[in-house]
Structures are given as C-alpha cells and as structure tokens.
DSSP file (Angstrom, degrees, kcal/mol; ACC not computed):
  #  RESIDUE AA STRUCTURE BP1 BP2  ACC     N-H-->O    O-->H-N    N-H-->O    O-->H-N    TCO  KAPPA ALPHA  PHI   PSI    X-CA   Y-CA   Z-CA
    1    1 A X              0   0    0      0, 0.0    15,-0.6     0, 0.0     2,-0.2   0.000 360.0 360.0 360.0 132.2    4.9  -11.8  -26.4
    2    2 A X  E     -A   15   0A   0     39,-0.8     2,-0.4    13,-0.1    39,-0.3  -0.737 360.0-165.0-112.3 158.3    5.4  -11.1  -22.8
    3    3 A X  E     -A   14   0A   0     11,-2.8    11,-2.0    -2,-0.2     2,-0.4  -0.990  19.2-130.2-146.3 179.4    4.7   -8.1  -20.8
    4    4 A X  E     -AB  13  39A   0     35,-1.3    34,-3.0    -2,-0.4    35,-1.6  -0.989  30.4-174.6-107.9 101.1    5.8   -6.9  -17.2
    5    5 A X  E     -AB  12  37A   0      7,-1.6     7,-1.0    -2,-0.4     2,-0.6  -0.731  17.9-131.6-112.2 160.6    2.8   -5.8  -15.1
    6    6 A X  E     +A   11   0A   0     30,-0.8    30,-0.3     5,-0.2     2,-0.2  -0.920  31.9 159.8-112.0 133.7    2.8   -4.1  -11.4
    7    7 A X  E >   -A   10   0A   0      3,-2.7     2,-3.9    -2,-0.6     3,-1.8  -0.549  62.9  -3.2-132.1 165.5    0.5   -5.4   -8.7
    8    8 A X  T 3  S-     0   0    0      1,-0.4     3,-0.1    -2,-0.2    16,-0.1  -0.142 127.1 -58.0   6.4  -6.0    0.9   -4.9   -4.9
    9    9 A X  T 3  S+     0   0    0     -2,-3.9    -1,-0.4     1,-1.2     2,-0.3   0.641 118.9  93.0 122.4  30.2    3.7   -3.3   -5.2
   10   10 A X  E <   -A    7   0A   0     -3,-1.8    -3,-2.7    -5,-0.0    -1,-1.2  -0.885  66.6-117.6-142.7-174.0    5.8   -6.2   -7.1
   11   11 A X  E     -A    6   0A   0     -2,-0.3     2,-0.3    -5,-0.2    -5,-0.2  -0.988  27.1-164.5-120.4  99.5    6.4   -6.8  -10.5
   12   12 A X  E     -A    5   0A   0     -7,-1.0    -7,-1.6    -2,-0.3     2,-1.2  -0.753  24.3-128.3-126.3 122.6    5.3  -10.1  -12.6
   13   13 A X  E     -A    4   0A   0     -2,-0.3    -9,-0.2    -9,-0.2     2,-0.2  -0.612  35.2-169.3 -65.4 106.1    6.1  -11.7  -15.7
   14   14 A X  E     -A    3   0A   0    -11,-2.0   -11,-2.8    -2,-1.2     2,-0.2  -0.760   9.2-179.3-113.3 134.9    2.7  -12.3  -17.5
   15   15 A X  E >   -A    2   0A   0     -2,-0.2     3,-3.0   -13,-0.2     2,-0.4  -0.869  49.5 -87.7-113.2 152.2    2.0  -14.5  -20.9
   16   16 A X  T 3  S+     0   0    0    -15,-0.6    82,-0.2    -2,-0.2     3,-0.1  -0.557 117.7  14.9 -62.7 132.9   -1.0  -15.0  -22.4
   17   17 A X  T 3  S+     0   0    0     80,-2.1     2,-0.3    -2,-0.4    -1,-0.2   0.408  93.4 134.3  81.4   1.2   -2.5  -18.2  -20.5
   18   18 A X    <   -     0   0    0     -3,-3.0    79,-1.7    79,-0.2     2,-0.3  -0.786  52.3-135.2-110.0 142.5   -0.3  -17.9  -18.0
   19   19 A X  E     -C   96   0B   0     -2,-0.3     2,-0.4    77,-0.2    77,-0.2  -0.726  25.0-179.4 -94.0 121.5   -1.6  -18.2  -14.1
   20   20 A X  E     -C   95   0B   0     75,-1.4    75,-2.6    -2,-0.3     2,-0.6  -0.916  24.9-150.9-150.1 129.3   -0.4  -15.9  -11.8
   21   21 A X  E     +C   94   0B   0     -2,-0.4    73,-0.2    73,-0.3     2,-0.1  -0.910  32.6 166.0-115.4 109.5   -1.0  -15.3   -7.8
   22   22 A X  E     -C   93   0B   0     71,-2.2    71,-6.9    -2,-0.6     3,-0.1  -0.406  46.7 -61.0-121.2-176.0   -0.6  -11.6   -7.3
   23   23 A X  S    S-     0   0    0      1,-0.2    -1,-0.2    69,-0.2    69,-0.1  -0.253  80.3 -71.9 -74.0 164.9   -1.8   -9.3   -3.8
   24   24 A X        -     0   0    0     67,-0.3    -1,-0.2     1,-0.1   -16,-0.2  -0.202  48.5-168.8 -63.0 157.4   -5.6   -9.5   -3.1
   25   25 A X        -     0   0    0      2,-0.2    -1,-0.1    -3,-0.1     3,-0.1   0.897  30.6-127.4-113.5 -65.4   -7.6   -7.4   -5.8
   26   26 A X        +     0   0    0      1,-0.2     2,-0.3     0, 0.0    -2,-0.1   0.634  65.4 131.3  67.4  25.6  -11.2   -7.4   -4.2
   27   27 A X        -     0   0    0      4,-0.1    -1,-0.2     6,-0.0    -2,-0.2  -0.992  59.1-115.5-122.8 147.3  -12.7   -8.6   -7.2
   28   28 A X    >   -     0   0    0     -2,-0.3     3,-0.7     1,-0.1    34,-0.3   0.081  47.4 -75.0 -64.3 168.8  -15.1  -11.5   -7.4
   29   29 A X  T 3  S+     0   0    0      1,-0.2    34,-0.2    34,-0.1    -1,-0.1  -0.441 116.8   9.1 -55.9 125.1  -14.4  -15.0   -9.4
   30   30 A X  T 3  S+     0   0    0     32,-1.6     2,-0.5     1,-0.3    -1,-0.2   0.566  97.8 132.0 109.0  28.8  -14.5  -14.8  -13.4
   31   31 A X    <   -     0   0    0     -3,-0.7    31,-2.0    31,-0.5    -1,-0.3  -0.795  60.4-112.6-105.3 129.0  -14.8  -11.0  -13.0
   32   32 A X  E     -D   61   0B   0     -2,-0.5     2,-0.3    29,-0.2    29,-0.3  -0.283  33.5-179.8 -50.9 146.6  -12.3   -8.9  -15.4
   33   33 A X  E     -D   60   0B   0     27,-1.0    27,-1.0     2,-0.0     2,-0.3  -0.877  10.8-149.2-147.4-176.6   -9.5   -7.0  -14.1
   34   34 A X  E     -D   59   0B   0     -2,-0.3     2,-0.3    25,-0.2    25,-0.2  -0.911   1.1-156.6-147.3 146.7   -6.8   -4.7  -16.1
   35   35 A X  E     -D   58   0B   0     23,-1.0    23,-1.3    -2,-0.3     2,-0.2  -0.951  20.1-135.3-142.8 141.0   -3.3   -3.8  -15.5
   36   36 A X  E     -D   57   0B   0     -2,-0.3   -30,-0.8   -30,-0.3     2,-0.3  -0.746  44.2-122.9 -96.9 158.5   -1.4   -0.8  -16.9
   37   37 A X  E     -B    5   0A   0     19,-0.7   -32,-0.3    16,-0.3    19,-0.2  -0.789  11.9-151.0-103.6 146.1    2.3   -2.8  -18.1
   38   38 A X  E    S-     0   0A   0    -34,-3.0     2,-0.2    -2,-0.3   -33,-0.2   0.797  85.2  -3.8 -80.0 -41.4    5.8   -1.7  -16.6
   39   39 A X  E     -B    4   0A   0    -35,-1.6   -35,-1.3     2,-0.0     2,-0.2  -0.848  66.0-150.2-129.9 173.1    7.4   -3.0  -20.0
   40   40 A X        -     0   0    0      7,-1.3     2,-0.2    -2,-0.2   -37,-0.1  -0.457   4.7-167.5-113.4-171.1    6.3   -4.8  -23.1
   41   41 A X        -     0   0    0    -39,-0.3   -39,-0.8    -2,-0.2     5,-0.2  -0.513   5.6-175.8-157.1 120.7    8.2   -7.1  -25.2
   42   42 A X  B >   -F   45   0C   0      3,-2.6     2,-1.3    -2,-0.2     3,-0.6  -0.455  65.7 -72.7-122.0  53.9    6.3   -7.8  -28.8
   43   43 A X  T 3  S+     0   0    0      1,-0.2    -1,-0.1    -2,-0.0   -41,-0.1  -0.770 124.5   8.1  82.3 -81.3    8.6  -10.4  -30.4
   44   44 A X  T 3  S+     0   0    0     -2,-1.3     2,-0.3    -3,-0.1    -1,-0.2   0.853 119.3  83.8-100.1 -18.8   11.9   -8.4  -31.4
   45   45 A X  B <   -F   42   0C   0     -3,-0.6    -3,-2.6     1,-0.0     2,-0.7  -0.706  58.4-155.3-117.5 169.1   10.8   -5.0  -29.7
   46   46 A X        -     0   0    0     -2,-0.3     2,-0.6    -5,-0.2    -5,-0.1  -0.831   3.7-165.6-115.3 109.6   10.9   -3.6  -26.6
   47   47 A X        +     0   0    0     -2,-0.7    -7,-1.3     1,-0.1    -2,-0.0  -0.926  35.0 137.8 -96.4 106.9    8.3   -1.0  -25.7
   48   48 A X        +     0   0    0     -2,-0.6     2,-0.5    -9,-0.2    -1,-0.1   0.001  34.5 108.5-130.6   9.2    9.7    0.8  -22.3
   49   49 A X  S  > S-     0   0    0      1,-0.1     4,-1.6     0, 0.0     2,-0.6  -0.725  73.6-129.6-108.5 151.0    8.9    4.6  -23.1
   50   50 A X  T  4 S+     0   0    0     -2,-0.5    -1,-0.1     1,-0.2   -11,-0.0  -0.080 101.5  52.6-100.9  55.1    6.2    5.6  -21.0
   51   51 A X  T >4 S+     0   0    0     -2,-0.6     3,-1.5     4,-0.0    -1,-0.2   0.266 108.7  50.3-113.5 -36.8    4.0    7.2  -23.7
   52   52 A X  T 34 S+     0   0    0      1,-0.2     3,-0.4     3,-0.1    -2,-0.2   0.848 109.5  51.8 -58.5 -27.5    4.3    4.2  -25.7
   53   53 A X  T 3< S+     0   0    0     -4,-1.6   -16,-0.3     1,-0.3    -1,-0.2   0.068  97.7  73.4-115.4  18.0    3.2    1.9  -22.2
   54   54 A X  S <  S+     0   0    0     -3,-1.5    -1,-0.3     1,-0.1     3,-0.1  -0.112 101.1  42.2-102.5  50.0   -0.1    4.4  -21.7
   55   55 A X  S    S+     0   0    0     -3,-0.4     2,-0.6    46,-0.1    -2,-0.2  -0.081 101.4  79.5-145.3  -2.7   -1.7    2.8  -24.5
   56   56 A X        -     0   0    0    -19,-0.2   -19,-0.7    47,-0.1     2,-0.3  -0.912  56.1-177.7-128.2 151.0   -0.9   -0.6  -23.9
   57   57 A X  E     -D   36   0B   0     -2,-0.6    44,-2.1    45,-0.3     2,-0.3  -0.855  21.6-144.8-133.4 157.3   -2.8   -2.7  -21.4
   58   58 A X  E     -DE  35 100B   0    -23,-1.3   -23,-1.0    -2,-0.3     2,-0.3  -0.999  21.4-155.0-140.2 113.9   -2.7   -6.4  -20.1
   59   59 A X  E     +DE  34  99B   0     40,-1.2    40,-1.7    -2,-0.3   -25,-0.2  -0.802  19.6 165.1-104.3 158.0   -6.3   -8.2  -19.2
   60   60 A X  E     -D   33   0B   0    -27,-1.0   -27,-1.0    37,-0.3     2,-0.4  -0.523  23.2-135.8-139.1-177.0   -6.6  -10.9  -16.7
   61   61 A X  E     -DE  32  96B   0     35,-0.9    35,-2.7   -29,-0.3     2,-0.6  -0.815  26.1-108.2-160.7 166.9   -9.6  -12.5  -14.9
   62   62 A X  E     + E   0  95B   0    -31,-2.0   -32,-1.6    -2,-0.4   -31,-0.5  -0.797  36.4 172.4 -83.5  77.9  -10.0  -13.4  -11.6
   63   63 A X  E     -     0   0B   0     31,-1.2     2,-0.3    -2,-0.6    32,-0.2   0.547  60.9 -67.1 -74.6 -29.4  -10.0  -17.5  -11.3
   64   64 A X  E     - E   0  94B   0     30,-0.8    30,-2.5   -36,-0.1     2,-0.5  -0.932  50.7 -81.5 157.4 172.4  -10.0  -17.6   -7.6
   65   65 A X  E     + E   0  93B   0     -2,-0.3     2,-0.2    28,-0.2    28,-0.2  -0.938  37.1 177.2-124.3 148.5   -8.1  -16.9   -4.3
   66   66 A X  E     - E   0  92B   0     26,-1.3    26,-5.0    -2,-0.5     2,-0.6  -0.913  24.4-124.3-139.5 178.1   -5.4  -18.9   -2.5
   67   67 A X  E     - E   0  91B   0     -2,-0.2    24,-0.3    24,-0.2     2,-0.1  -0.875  27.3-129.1-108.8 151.7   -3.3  -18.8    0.3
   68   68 A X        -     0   0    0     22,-1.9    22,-0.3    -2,-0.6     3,-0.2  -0.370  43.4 -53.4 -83.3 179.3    0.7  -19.2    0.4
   69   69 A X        -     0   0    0      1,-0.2    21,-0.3    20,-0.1     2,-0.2   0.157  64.4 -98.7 -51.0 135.9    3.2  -21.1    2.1
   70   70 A X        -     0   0    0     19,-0.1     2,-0.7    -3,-0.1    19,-0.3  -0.155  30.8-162.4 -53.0 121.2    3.1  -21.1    5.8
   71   71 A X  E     -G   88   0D   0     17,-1.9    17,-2.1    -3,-0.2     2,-0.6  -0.808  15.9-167.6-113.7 104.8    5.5  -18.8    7.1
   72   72 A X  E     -G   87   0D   0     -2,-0.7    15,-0.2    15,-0.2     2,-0.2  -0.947   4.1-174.3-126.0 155.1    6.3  -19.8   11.5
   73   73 A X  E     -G   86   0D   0     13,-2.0    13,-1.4    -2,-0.6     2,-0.2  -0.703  11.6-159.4-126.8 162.5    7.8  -17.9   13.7
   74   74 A X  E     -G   85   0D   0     11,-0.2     2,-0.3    -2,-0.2    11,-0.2  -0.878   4.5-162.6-144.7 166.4    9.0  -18.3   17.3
   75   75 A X  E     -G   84   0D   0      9,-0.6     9,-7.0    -2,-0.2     2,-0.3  -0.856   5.0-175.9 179.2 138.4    9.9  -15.6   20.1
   76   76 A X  E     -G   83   0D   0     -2,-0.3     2,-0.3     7,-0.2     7,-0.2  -0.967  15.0-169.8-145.2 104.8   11.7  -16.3   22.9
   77   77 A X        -     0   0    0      5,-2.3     3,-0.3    -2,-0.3     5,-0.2  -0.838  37.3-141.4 -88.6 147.7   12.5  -13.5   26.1
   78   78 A X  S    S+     0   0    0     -2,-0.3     4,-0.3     1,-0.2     0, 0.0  -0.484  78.3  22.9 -98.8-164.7   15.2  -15.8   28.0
   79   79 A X  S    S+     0   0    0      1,-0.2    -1,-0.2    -2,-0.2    -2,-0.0   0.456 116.4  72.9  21.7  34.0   15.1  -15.8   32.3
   80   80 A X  S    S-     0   0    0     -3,-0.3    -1,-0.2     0, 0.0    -2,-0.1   0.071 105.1-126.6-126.3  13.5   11.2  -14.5   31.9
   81   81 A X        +     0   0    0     -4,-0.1     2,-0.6     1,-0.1    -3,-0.1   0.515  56.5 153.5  77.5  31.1   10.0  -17.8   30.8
   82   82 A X        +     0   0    0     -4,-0.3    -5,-2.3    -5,-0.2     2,-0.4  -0.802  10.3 145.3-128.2 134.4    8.4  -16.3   27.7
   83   83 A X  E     -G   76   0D   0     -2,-0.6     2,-0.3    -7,-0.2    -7,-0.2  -0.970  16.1-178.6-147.5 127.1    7.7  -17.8   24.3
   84   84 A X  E     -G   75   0D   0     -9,-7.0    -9,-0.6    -2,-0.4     2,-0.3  -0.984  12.9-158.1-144.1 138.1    5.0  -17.6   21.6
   85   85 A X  E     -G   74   0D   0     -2,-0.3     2,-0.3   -11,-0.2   -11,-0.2  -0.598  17.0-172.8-109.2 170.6    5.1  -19.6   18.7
   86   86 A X  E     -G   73   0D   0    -13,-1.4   -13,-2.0    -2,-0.3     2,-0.3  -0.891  17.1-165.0-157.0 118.5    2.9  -17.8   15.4
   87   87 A X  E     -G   72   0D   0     -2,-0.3     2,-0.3   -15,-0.2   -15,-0.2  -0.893  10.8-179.4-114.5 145.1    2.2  -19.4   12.3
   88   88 A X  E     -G   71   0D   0    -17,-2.1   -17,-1.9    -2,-0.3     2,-0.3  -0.894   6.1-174.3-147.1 143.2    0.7  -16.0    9.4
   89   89 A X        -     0   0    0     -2,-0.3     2,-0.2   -19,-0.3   -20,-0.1  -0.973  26.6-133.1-114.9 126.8   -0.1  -18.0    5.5
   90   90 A X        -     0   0    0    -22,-0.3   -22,-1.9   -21,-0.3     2,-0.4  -0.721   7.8-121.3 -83.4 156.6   -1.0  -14.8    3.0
   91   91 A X  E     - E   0  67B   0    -24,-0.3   -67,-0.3    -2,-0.2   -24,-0.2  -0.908  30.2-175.2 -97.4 114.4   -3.7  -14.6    0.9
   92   92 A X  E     - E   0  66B   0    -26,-5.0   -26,-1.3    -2,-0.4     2,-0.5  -0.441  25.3-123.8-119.9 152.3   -3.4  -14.1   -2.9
   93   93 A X  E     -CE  22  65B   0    -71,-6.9   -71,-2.2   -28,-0.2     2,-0.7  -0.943  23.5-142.6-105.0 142.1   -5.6  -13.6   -5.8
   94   94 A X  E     +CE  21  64B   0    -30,-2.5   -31,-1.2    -2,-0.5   -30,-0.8  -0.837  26.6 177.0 -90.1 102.8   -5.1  -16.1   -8.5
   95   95 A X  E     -CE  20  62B   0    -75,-2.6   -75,-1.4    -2,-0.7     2,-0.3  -0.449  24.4-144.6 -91.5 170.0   -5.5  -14.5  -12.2
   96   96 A X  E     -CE  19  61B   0    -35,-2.7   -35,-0.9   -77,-0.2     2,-0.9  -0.950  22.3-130.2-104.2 133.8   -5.2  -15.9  -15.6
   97   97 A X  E     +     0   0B   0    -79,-1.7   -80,-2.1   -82,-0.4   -37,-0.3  -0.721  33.4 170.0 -76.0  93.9   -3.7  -13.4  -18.3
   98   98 A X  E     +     0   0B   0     -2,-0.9     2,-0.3   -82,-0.2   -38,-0.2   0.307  59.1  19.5 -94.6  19.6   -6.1  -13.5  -21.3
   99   99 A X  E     - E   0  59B   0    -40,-1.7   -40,-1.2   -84,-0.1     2,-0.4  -0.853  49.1-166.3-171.6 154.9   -5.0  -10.8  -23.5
  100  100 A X  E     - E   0  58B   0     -2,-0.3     2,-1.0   -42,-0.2   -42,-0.2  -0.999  15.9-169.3-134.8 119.1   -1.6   -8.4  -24.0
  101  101 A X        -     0   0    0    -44,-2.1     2,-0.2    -2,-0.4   -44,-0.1  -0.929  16.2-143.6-101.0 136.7   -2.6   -5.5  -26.1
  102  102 A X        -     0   0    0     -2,-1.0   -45,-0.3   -46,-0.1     2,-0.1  -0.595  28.5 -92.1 -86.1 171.9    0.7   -3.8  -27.1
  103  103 A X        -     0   0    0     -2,-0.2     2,-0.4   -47,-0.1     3,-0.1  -0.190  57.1-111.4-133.3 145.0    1.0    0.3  -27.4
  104  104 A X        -     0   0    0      1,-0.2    -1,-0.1   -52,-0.1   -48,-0.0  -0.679  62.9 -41.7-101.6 179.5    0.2    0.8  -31.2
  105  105 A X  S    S-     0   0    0     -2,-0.4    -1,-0.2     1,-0.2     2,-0.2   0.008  71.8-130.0 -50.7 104.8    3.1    2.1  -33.8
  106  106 A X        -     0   0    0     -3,-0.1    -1,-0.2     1,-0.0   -54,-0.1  -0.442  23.0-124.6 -73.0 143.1    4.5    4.7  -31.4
  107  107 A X        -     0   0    0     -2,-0.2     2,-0.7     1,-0.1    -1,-0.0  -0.359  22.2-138.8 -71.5 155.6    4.6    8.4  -33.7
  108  108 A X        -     0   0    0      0, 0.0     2,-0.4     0, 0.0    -1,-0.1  -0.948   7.7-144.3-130.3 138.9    8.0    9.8  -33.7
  109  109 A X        -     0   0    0     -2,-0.7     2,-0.7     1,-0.0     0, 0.0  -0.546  14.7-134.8 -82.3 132.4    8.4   13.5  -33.3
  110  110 A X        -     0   0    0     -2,-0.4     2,-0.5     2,-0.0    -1,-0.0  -0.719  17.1-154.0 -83.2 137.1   11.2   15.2  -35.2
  111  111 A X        -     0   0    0     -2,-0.7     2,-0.7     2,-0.0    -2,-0.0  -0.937   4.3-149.5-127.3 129.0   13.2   17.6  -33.4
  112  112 A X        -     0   0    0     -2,-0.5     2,-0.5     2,-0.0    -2,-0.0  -0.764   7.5-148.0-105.9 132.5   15.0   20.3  -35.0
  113  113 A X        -     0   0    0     -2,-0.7     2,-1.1     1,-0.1    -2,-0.0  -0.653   5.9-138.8-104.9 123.9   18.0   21.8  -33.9
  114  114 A X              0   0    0     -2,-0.5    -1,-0.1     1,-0.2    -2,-0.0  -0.607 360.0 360.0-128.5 149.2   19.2   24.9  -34.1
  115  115 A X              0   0    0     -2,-1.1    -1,-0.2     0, 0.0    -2,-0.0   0.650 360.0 360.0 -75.9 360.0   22.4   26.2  -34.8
C-alpha cells in the first residue's frame, strides 16, 4: 500500500518504512507529525474522491534534519569588472512513514432520477 501525501508544496510517494526528506516542518526529533493524503492506493483500489481522502491519514515521525545538494551559482556584469560567486544547500526535514490508514468502506449514496 502506498499513498501520495503533500508537503511544501510538492507531492511524495510514501510507504510504510520508507524515508523521506520533505520542506522543513518545525517539529523536534522523534516527535509525530500527520499528513492529510492527495491519493491512496490499498492494493487493487484507488481511493481519489475527496470525501473518501478526509478520512484517511498518513503518520510519519520526525528522524532528523538534513541539508541537500549544493546548488552554485556565478554572476558576471561584463566591462564593470563585477562577479560574485554564491553557493545556497536547502534544508530538509527527514521523516519516516510509520503508518497509512486508508479512508474506511466509502458509503455510496443512490441517486434517483427523475423522469
């Protein structure tokens, strides 16, 4: 079972166990966190209707923070002799996924149609 959760404003494919460096949270090490899921997948079905995906939820905790790859940059004015080199790494929170609750048996509503 997989789900899709949204975090800083991208989107990650999360498994149970699986380690995941998402935007900083502002919560401490070994501290819980929750995620509402953008999809589900629960072996052969696909939960996407967003009443079914208020009811299902993705827990994580907080393992630690790191930084990503070094990203440098250069900038260069020509015949004004000026040039500044800048090096920026981001900082990420690292989670673990420890639990995928799925949406339970969504009800289906009859609709009746009239002629």
């Amino acid at each position: 079972m997989y789900a899709v959760i949204a975090t800083g404003g991208k989107q990650e494919r999360v498994e149970v166990g699986s380690r995941v460096d998402v935007e900083l949270l502002g919560a401490g090490i070994g501290e819980e966190v929750t995620f509402s899921p953008v999809l589900v997948v629960d072996g052969e079905s696909v939960h996407a209707a967003p009443a079914a995906l208020a009811a299902a939820t993705v827990s994580a905790r907080v393992v630690g923070e790191t930084a990503g790859p070094k990203v440098t940059g250069f900038t260069y004015r020509p015949k004004a002799r000026g040039r500044r080199r800048f090096g920026h790494r981001q900082h990420y929170t690292r989670i673990e996924i420890t639990a995928i609750a799925p949406p339970v048996a969504a009800t289906t509503r009859s609709r009746s149609r009239k002629a």
